[in-house]
VEXTOR-503748 format. One record per residue (C-alpha): residue in one letter; x, z, y negated. Coordinates in steps of 0.5 Angstrom, whole numbers, padded with zeros to 4 digits, always signed. Example, Ala and Ser with C-alpha at 12.3 -4.5 7.8 and 13.67 -1.06 7.14 Angstrom:
BEGIN
A+0025+0016+0009S+0027+0014+0002
% end
This chain:
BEGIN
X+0000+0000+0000X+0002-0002-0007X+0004+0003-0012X-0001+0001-0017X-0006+0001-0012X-0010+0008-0012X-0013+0010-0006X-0022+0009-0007X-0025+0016-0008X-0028+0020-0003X-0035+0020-0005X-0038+0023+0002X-0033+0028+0003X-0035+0030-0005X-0042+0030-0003X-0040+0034+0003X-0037+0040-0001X-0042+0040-0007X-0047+0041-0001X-0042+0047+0002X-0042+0051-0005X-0050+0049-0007X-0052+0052+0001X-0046+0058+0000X-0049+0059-0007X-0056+0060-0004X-0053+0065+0002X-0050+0070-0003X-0057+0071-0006X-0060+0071+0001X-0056+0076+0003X-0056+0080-0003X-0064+0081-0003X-0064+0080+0004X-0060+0086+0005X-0063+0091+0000X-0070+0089+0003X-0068+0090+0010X-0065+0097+0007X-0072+0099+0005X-0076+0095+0011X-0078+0090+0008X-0082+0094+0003X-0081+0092-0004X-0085+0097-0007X-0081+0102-0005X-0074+0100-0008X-0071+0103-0014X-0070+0099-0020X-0063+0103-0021X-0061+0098-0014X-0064+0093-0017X-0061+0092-0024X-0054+0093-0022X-0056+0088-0017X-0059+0083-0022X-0053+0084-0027X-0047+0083-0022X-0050+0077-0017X-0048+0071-0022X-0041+0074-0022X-0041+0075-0015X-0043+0068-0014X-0037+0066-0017X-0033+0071-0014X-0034+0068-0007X-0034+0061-0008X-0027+0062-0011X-0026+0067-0005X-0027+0062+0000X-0024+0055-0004X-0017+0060-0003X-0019+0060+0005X-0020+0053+0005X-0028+0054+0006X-0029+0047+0003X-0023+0044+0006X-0023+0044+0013X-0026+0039+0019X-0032+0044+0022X-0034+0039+0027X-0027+0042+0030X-0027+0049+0028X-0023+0054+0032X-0021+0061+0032X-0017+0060+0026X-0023+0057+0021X-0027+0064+0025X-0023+0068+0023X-0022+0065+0015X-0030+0066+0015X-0030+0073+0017X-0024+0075+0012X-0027+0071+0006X-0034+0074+0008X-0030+0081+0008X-0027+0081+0002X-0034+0079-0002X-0037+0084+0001X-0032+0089-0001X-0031+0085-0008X-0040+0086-0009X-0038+0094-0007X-0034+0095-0013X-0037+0090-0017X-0044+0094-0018X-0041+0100-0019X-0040+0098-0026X-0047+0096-0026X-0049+0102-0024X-0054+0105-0030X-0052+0111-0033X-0054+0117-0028X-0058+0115-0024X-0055+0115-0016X-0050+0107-0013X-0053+0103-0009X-0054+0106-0001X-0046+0104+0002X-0051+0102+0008X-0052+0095+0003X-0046+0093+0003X-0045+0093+0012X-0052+0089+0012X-0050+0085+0006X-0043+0082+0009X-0046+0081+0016X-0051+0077+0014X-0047+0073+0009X-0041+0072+0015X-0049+0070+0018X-0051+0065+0014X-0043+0063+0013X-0043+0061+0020X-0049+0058+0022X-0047+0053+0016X-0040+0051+0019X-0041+0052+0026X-0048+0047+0026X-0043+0042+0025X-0040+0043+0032X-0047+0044+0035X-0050+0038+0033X-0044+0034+0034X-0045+0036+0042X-0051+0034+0042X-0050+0028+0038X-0043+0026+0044X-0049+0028+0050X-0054+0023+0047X-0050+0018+0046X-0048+0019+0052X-0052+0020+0057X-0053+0013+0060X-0045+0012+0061X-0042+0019+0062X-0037+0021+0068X-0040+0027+0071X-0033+0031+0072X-0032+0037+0076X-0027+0041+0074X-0021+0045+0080X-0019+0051+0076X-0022+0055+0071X-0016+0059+0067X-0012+0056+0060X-0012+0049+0062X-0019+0049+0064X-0021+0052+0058X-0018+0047+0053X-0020+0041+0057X-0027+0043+0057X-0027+0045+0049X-0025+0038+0048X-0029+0033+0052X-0035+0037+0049X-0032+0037+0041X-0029+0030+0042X-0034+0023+0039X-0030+0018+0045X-0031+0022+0051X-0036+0019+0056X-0034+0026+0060X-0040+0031+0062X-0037+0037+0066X-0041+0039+0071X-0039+0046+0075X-0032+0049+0075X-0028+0050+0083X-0023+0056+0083X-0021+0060+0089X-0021+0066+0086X-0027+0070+0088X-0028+0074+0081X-0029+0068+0077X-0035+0066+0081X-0042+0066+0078X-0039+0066+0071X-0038+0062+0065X-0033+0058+0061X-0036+0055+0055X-0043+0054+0059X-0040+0051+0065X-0041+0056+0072X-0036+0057+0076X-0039+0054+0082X-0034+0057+0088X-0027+0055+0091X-0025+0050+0094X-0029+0049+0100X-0035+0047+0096X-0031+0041+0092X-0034+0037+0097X-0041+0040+0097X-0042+0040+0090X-0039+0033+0089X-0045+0031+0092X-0050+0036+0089X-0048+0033+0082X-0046+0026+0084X-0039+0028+0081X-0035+0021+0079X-0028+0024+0077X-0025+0030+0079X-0020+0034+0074X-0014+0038+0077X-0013+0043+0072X-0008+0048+0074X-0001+0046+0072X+0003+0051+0076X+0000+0049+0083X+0006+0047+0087X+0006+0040+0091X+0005+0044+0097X-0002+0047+0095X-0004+0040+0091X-0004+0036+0097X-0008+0041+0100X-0013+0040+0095X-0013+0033+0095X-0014+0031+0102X-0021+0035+0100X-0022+0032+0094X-0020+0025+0098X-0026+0025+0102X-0031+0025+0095X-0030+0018+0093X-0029+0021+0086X-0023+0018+0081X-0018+0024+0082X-0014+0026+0076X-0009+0032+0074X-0005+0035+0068X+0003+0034+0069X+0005+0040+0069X+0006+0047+0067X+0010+0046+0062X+0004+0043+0058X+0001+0049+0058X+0007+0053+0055X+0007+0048+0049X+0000+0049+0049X+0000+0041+0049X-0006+0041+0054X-0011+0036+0052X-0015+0030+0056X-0010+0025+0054X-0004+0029+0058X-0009+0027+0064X-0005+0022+0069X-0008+0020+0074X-0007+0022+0082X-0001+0019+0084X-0001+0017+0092X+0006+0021+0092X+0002+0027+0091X-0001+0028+0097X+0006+0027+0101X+0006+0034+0100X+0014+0036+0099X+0015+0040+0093X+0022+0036+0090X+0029+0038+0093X+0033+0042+0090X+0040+0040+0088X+0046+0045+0087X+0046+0043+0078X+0052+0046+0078X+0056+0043+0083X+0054+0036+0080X+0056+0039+0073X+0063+0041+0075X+0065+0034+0077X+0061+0029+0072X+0063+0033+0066X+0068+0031+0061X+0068+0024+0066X+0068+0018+0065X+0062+0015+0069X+0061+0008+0071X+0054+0005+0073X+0054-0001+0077X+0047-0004+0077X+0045+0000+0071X+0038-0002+0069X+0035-0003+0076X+0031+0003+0078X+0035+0007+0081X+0041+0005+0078X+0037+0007+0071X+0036+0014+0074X+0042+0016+0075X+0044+0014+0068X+0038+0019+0066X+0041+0024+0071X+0049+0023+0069X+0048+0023+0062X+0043+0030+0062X+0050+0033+0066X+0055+0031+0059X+0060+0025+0061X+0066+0024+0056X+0063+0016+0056X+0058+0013+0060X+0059+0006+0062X+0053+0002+0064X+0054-0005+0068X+0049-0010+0070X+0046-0017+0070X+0039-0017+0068X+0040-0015+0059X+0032-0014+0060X+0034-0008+0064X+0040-0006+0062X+0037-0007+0054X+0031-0002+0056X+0036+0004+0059X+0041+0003+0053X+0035+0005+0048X+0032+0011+0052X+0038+0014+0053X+0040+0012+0045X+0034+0016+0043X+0034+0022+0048X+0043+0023+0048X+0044+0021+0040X+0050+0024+0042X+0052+0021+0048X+0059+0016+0049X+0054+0010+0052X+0058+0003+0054X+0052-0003+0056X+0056-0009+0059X+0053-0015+0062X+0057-0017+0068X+0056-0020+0075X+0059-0016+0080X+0061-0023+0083X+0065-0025+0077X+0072-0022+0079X+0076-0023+0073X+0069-0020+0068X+0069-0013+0073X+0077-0012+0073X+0077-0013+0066X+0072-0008+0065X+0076-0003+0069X+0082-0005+0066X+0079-0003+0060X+0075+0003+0061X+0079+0007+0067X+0073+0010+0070X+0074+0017+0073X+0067+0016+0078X+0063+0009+0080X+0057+0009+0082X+0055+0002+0085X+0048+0001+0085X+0049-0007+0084X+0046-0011+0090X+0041-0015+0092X+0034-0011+0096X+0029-0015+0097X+0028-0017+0104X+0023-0023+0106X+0028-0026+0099X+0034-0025+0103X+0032-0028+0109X+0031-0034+0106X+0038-0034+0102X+0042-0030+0106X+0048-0033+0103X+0046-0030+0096X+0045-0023+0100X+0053-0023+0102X+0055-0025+0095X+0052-0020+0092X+0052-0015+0097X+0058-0015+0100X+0063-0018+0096X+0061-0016+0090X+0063-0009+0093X+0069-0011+0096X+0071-0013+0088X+0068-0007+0084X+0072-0003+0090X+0077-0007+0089X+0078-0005+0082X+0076+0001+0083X+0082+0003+0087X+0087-0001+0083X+0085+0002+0076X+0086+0009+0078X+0077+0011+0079X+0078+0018+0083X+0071+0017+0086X+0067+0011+0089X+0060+0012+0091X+0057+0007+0094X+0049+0007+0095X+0046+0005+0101X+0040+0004+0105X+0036+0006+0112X+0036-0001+0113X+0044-0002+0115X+0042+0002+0121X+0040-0002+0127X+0038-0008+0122X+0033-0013+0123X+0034-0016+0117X+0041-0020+0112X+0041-0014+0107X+0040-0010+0112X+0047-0012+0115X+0050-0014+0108X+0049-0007+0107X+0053-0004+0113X+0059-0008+0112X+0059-0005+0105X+0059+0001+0109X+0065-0001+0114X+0068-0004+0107X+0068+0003+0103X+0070+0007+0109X+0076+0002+0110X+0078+0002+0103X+0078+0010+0103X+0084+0010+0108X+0088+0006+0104X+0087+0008+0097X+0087+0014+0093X+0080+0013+0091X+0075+0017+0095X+0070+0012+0097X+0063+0014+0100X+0056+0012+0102X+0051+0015+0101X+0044+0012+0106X+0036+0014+0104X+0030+0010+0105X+0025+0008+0100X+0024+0011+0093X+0017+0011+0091X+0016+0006+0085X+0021+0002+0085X+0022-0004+0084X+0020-0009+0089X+0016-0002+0093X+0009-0002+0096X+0006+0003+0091X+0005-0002+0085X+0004-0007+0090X-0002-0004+0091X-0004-0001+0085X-0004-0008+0082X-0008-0010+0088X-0013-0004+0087X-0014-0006+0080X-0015-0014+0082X-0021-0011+0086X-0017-0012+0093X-0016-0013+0098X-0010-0009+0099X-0005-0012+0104X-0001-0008+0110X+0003-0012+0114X+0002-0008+0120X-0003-0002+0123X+0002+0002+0125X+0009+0001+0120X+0012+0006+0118X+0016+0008+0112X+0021+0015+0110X+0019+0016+0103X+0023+0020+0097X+0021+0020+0089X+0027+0017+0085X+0028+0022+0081X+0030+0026+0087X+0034+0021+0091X+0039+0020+0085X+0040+0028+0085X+0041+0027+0092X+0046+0022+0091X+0049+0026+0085X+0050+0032+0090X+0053+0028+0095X+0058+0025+0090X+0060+0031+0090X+0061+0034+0096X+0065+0027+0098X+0072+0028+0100X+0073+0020+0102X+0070+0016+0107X+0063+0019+0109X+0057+0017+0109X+0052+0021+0107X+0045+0021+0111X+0039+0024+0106X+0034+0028+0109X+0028+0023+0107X+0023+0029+0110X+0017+0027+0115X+0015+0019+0116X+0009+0016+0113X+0005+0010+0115X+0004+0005+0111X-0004+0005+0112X-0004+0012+0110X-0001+0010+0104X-0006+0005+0102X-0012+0008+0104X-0010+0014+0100X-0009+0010+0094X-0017+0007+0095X-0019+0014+0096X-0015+0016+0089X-0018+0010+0085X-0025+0012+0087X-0026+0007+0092X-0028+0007+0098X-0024+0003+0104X-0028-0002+0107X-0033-0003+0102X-0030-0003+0095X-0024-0005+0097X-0022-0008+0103X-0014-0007+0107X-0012-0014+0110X-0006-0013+0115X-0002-0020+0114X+0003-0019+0120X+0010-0017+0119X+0015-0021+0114X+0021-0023+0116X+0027-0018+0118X+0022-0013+0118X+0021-0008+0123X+0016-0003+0124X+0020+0003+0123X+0026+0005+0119X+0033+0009+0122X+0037+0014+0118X+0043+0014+0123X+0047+0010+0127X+0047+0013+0135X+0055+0013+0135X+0055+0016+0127X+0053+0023+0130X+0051+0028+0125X+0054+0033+0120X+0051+0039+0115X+0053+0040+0108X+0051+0046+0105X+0045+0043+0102X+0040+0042+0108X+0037+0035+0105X+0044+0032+0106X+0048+0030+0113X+0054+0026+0115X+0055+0021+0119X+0061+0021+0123X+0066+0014+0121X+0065+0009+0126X+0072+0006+0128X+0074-0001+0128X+0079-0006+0128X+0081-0007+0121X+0085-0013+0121X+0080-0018+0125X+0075-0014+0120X+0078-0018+0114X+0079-0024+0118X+0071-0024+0120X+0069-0023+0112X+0074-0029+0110X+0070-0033+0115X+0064-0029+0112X+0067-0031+0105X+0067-0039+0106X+0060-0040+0110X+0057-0037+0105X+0061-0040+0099X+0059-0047+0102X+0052-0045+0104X+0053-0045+0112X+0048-0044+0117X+0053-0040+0120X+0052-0035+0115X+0048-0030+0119X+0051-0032+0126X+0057-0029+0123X+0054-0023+0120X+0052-0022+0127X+0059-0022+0129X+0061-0016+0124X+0055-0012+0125X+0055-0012+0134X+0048-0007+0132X+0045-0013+0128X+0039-0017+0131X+0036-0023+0127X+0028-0023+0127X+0024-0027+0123X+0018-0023+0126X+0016-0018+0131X+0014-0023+0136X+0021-0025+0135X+0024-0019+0139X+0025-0018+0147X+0020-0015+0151X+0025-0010+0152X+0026-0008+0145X+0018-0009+0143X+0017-0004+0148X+0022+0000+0145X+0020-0001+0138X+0012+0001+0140X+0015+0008+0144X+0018+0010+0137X+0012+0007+0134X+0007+0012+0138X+0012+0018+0137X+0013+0018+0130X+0006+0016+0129X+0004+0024+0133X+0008+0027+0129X+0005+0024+0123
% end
């Protein structure tokens, strides 16, 4: 806006407080004479005319006083539609002081002699003027309420709310005051016994959770909020594999932290994530370990801007690197990560570079440069049924652009390189699969020649992201379906990012060189579950709102993922989510010669590129679909199948 243009007058917020005063004005003298007839029970006859000079006399300068009185209290400012404790609490003190004020004003009207105004006057004349104060301000809520429920009452969700504490409390307050709301709160669930059959701003506290079910019904109930910040993962889930058989919309507060900052309110509500109902509470990591081997270091970040890249640098950049040096291909990615670090650690030493790991001149220069004390390669092609189709592509990236990172990692003096892995390299089925068990056989081979400490770190699939089902099938539930499994009986270990990359940041620093670390991904899921659950989640049903369509296993694809190779064997660490596995030996010389032919098939495009894949890795074996297995294997796949789904 210009400067010589001036804002239009308020005309309707003149309107509104000329109308305050003249209603205020009017309350005075109400409260003046009311309070003096209730005096004397309504019987006019019987009140003295040394009560009612002084009355007269004082009235016009009480009026004046109180109006001044409540301008200095904001009376005439504030937005009565949302009042709250604090406009309350201004009412009454106005009030009080112009009872008190009216006190001392008639004692100098009193006419000579004769006796003062009964000291009961005075209460009667404050409680009736608070009254009629109240009755003016507060309307404005009352009659936006009912204003919201007309408004309405054809296209309002009917809510039922689990937990009646602080955070219920703020969430009902403000669906009833808001003007955008379509919510209609329907009953209150909460487990503690002494709340029930009692009242929250008009909502009853129907029962506990075993009513969640009934009542859903009862009162037809469209969404379900979960306001109970501290509940833990455990307990939520509980809650949820209830709620999930109501067809309701389920939705949740963030966390506990809300309700400190006092900042629960209807826009802090997610929506109920599939994750919730893995039931595991986030692993715990020793922060300390972490931050005694980051600290004051140098940290490069291979892959910086993908998904699990992108959460290492968080994690990194919150433990106080000396420098932290992002490295990645997609500028995107890397431009997104570079601008929320800059915002969230202004402090921080943050290097961005756009690099290819496959550029060999372009990564040794930037080690040459830059020196890191600790790599975190992250780098790599992870899309299976893509790779099968461009297998040369996944070797490239893959493995030799390990073997250059590693290789100028030992060469420019990096203390520690941390491979990250995959469940897939075990056994595999698929090209990126193998690619990344040689990048494991390439890291521990490295470890015995150099004084860099090479490790690995394996885990399984992170929920959301990028190329996971979880957004898949949320895009597709969006889209009205259908929602596509590949098979039935599929199965998945699942971690969130945030907790796979503490994971791998603990397991950095127990690295001595040459292992490979195991993450403890918890108990399988199948796949079906998972997108049945997230029906449910939505608000659909399954079946009749949104179907599921099995599509049959991609290529490379197998039914079920391994942690750890047979002849790796198993070591604990002091955190139980994390274990090593024994380093397989191998001849190292005919090693390189492999990866030397591997290097030329996949330069020159050969269909020759997986046979010696193959050679490398004696565990791998290619399989377009599951219809490709021997029977021998099949049977094998479909026993493990039923065992892990009994255990599901």
């Amino acid at each position: 806006m210009s400067k010589d243009k001036k804002e239009p007058f308020n005309f309707a917020k003149l309107y509104r407080r000329i109308g305050l005063i003249i209603y205020d004005v009017i309350s005075v003298i109400v409260a003046s004479y009311v309070a003096i007839l209730i005096r004397h029970d309504f019987d006019v006859d019987t009140i003295p005319e040394h009560f009612l000079v002084p009355l007269n006399s004082f009235l016009p300068i009480g009026i004046v006083a109180t109006i001044i009185i409540f301008y200095i209290f904001k009376m005439y400012d504030s937005l009565w539609a949302y009042a709250g404790e604090k406009e309350l609490q201004n009412l009454v003190m106005s009030c009080v002081i112009s009872g008190v004020i009216s006190a001392i004003g008639l004692q100098f009207f009193r006419m000579p002699g004769e006796r003062p105004v009964p000291q009961s006057y005075y209460f009667l004349y404050t409680f009736l003027l608070i009254s009629l104060i109240f009755v003016s301000r507060f309307s404005y809520r009352f009659l936006r309420s009912l204003k919201h429920k007309s408004a309405n009452k054809n296209n309002s969700k009917a809510v039922m709310i689990i937990g009646a504490g602080e955070a219920a409390n703020a969430i009902i307050k403000e669906i009833i005051i808001s003007n955008y709301s379509t919510m209609s709160i329907k009953c209150l669930i909460d487990d503690d016994a002494n709340k029930w059959g009692k009242y929250i701003q008009g909502i009853r506290v129907i029962g506990g959770r075993d009513k969640i079910v009934e009542c859903a019904d009862l009162y037809d109930i469209d969404e379900i909020i979960v306001a109970i910040p501290s509940l833990s993962r455990s307990e939520l889930k509980k809650l949820l594999e209830i709620c999930k058989n109501t067809n309701c919309k389920l939705r949740a507060l963030p966390g506990i932290y809300q309700l400190v900052n006092g900042e629960v309110n209807v826009s802090r509500l997610r929506d109920v994530e599939v994750e919730d109902l893995l039931g595991r509470d986030p692993v715990a990591v020793d922060i300390d370990s972490i931050a005694g081997y980051v600290s004051g270091k140098t940290v490069l970040v291979t892959g910086g801007g993908g998904s699990i890249g992108s959460e290492l640098c968080r994690q990194i950049a919150s433990h106080k690197p000396r420098r932290l040096i992002i490295v990645d291909i997609y500028e995107n990615n890397a431009y997104e990560i570079q601008q929320e670090l800059i915002r969230k650690y202004p402090e921080l030493d943050l290097i961005v570079l756009i690099a290819s790991v496959r550029n060999t001149l372009r990564i040794n220069t930037i080690f040459e440069e830059y020196r890191p004390d600790i790599v975190y390669h992250a780098a790599a092609h992870k899309h299976v049924p893509l790779m099968e189709d461009s297998p040369g592509e996944a070797i490239k990236n893959n493995v030799f652009g390990t073997w250059k990172t590693a290789m100028a990692a030992a060469m420019n003096g990096t203390k520690k390189f941390v491979m990250i892995s995959t469940d897939k390299a075990v056994n595999p089925t698929n090209v990126m699969g193998a690619s990344k068990r040689i990048c494991e056989m390439i890291v521990q081979t490295f470890n015995k020649h150099y004084d860099t400490e090479f490790v690995a770190v394996r885990f399984g699939n992170v929920l959301g992201s990028n190329g996971s089902v979880i957004p898949l099938f949320k895009k597709q539930i969006q889209a009205g379906g259908p929602v596509t499994v590949t098979d039935p009986n599929i199965i998945r270990y699942f971690m969130t990012i945030s907790e796979a990359v503490s994971l791998v940041l603990q397991a950095g620093a127990y690295a001595k060189g040459g292992e490979i670390f195991v993450l403890d991904m918890g108990e399988p899921v199948r796949i079906l579950d998972l997108a049945e659950n997230l029906i449910k989640l939505s608000g659909y049903k399954v079946g009749e709102d949104i179907k599921i369509e099995f599509t049959g296993l991609r290529p490379g694809e197998k039914l079920y993922e391994e942690m750890l190779m047979d002849e790796e064997g198993l070591q604990d660490t002091s955190n139980k989510m994390i274990h090593i596995g024994k380093p397989i030996e191998l001849d190292e010389m005919k090693f390189f010669s492999q990866l030397e032919r591997l290097k030329t098939a996949s330069k020159e495009e050969s269909p020759m590129v997986k046979s010696i894949v193959q050679e490398i890795v004696t565990t791998y074996h290619p399989a377009d679909n599951e219809s490709d297995h021997s029977d021998e294997h099949k049977e094998a796949l479909k026993r493990v199948a039923e065992k892990i789904n009994e255990e599901v």
